[in-house]
C-alpha positions as CSV (number, residue, x, y, z in Angstrom):
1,X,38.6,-22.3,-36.8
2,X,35.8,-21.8,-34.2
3,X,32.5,-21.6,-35.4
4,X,31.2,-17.9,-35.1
5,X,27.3,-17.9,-35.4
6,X,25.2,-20.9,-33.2
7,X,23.4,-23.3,-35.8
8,X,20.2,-21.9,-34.4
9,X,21.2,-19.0,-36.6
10,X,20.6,-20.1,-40.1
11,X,16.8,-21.2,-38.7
12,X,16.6,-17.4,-37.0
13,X,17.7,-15.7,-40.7
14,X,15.2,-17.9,-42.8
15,X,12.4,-17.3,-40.0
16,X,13.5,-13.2,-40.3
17,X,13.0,-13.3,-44.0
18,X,9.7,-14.9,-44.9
19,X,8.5,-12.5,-41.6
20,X,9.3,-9.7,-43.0
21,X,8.1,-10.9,-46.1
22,X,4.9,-11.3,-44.6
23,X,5.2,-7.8,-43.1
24,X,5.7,-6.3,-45.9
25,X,2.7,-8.0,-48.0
26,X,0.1,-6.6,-44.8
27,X,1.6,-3.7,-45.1
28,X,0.7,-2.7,-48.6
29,X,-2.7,-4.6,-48.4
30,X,-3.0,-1.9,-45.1
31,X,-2.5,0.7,-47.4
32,X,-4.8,-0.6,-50.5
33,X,-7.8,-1.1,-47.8
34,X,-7.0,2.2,-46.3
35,X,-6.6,3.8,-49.9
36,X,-10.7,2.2,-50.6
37,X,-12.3,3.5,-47.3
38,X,-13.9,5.8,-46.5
39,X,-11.3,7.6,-44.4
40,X,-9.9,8.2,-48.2
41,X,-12.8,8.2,-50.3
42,X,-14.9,10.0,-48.4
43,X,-17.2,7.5,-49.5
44,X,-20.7,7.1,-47.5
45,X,-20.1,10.2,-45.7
46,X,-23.0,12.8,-45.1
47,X,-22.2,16.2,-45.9
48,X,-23.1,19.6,-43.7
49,X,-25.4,22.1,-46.3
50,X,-26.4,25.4,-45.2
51,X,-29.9,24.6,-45.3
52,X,-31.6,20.9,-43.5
53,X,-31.7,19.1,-47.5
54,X,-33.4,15.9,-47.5
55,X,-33.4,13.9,-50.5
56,X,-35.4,11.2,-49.0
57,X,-38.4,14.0,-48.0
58,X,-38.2,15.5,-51.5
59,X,-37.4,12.6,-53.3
60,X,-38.7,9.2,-51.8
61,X,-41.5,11.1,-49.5
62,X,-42.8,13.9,-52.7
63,X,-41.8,11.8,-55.3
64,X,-40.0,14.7,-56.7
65,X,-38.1,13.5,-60.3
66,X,-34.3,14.4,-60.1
67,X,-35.2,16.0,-63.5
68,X,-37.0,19.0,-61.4
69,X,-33.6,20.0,-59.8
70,X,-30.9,18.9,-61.9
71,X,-32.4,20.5,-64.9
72,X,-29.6,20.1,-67.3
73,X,-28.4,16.9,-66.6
74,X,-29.8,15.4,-70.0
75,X,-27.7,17.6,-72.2
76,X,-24.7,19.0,-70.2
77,X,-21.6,17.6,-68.6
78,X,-22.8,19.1,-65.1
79,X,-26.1,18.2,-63.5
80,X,-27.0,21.6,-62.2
81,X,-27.9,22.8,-58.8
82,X,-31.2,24.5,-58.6
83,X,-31.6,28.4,-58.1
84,X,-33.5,29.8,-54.8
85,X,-36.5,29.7,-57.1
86,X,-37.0,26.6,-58.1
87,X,-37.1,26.4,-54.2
88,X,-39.5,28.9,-54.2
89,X,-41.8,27.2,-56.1
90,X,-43.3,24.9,-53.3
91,X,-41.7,26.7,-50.6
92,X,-43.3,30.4,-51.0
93,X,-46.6,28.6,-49.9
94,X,-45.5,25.1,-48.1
95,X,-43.5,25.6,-44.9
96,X,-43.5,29.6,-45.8
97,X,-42.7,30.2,-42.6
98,X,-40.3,27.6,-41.0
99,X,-37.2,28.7,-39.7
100,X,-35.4,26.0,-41.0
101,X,-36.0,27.4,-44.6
102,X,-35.2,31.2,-43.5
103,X,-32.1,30.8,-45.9
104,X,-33.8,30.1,-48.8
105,X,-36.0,33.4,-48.5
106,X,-33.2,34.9,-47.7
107,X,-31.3,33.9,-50.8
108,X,-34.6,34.8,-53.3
109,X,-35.0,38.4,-51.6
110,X,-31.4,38.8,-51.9
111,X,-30.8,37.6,-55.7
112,X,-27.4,35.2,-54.1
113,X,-26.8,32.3,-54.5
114,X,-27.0,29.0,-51.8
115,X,-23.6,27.8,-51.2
116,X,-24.3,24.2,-51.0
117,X,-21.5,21.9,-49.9
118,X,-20.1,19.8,-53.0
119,X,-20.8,16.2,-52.3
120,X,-20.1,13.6,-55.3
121,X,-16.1,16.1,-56.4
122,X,-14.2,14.3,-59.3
123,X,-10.4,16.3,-59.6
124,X,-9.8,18.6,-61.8
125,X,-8.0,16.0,-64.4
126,X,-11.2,13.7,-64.7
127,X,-13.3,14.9,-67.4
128,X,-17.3,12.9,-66.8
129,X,-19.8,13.9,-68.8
130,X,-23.5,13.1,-67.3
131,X,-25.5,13.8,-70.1
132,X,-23.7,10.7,-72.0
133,X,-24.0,8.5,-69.2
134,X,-27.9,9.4,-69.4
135,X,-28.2,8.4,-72.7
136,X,-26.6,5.3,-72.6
137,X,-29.0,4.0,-69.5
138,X,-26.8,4.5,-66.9
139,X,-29.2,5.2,-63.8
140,X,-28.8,8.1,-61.4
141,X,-28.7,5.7,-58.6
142,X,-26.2,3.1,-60.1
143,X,-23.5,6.1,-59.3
144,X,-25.7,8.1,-56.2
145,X,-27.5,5.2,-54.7
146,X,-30.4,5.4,-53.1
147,X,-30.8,9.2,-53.0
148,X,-34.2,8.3,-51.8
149,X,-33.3,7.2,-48.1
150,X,-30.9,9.8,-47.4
151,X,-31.8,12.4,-45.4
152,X,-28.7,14.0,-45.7
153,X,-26.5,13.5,-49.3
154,X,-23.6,11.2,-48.6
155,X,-21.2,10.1,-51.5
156,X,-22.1,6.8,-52.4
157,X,-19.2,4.9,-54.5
158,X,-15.5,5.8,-54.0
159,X,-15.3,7.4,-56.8
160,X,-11.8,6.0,-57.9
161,X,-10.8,4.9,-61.2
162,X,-11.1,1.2,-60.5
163,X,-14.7,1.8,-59.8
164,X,-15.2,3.7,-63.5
165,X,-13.2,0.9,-65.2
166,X,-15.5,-1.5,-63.6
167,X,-18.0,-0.1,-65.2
168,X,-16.5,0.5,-68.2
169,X,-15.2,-2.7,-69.0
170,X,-18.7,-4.5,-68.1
171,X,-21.6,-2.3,-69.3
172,X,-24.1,-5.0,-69.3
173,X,-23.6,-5.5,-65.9
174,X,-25.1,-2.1,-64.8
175,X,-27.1,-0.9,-68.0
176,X,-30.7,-0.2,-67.5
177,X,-33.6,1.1,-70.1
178,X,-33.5,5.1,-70.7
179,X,-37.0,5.1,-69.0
180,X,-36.0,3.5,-65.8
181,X,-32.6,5.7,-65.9
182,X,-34.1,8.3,-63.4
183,X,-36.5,5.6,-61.2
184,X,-34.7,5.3,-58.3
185,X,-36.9,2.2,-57.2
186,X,-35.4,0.2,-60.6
187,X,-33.9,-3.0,-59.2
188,X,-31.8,-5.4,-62.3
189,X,-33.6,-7.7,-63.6
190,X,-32.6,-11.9,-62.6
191,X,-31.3,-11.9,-66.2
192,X,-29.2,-8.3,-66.2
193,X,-26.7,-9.6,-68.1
194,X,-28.9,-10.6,-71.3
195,X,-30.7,-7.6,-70.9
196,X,-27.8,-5.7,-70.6
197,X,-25.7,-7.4,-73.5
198,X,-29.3,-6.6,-75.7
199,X,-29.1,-2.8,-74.6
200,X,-25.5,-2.7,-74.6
201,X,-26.0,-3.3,-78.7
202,X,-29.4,-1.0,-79.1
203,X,-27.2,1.9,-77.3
204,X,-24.3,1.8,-79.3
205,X,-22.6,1.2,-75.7
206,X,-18.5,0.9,-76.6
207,X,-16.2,-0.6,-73.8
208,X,-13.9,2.6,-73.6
209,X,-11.0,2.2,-71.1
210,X,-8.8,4.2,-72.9
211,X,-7.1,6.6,-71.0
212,X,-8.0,10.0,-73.0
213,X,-11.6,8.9,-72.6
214,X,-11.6,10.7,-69.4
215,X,-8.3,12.2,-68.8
216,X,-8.5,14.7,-71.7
């Protein structure tokens, strides 16, 4: 009987195979570094506010403590976004009479509300509790970064559940003392991880990757 398919084929199938092999494997590593960037995470990307916010005036210029803003961050799930007054505080005499802060008189005179632009948003099934993270010397900039050289508030981490469980499953890695938990010129010491393992143990710090830990 007369040979059907040239030798030549069996080398063309094999080639074919580990190709689309290969294909394939790019394909979902495509997918995994486009599920990480930015274009996904929305990671490092500044947000639009109504009003011309700079952390790194306020914070890294004034020295303003986070504390001064987000007043209930030490004993509530939710930060807190400052009212028009606390504002008003510097800004009734500093800068009265910018345009730039028009908004913000606006809002006190009115009695409503700023509608800033949510920056760090966790869905709805994630339950994160900041006032827990405070106490167990987790620093405002280990999850915000340096707040202090942004002009305008850009999500810093991705946010994403491999990032949590990093931190999660290695606490002595990022753990600092409650006193340096709001500096946000703390840099880790060359020996973080002793350090961290000793805090780790003073804090009570538990490695909880369970899923109800969050997803309650």
């Amino acid at each position: 009987m007369a040979q059907i398919f040239h030798p030549s084929t069996n080398t063309i199938s094999r080639v074919s195979i580990f190709g689309a092999v290969f294909v394939i494997a790019f394909l979902l590593w495509l997918i995994a570094q486009m599920h990480r960037s930015p274009w996904s995470t929305d990671a490092h990307v500044a947000r639009e506010q109504p009003i011309q916010f700079s952390h790194e005036r306020h914070v890294g210029g004034n020295g303003i403590d986070c504390r001064y803003c987000h007043t209930s961050v030490e004993d509530s799930p939710f930060a807190g976004i400052p009212p028009t007054k606390t504002c008003m505080n510097c800004h009734a005499e500093i800068f009265a009479k910018s345009p730039f802060l028009q908004p913000v008189h606006e809002s006190f005179e009115r009695g409503r509300a700023i509608e800033w632009t949510r920056v760090n948003d966790l869905p709805d099934f994630v339950h994160f509790d900041h006032s827990i993270h405070v106490r167990k010397g987790v620093g405002c900039t280990t999850c915000h970064g340096p707040v202090d050289q942004m002009p305008l508030m850009a999500q810093y981490q991705s946010l994403q559940m491999e990032w949590c469980l990093e931190c999660h499953r290695r606490p002595e890695a990022f753990v600092r003392p409650r006193s340096a938990v709001f500096s946000v010129t703390y840099q880790p010491p060359g020996d973080q991880l002793e350090v961290g393992r000793r805090l780790v143990a003073e804090y009570h710090i538990q490695k909880l990757t369970n899923c109800s830990t969050c997803h309650q």
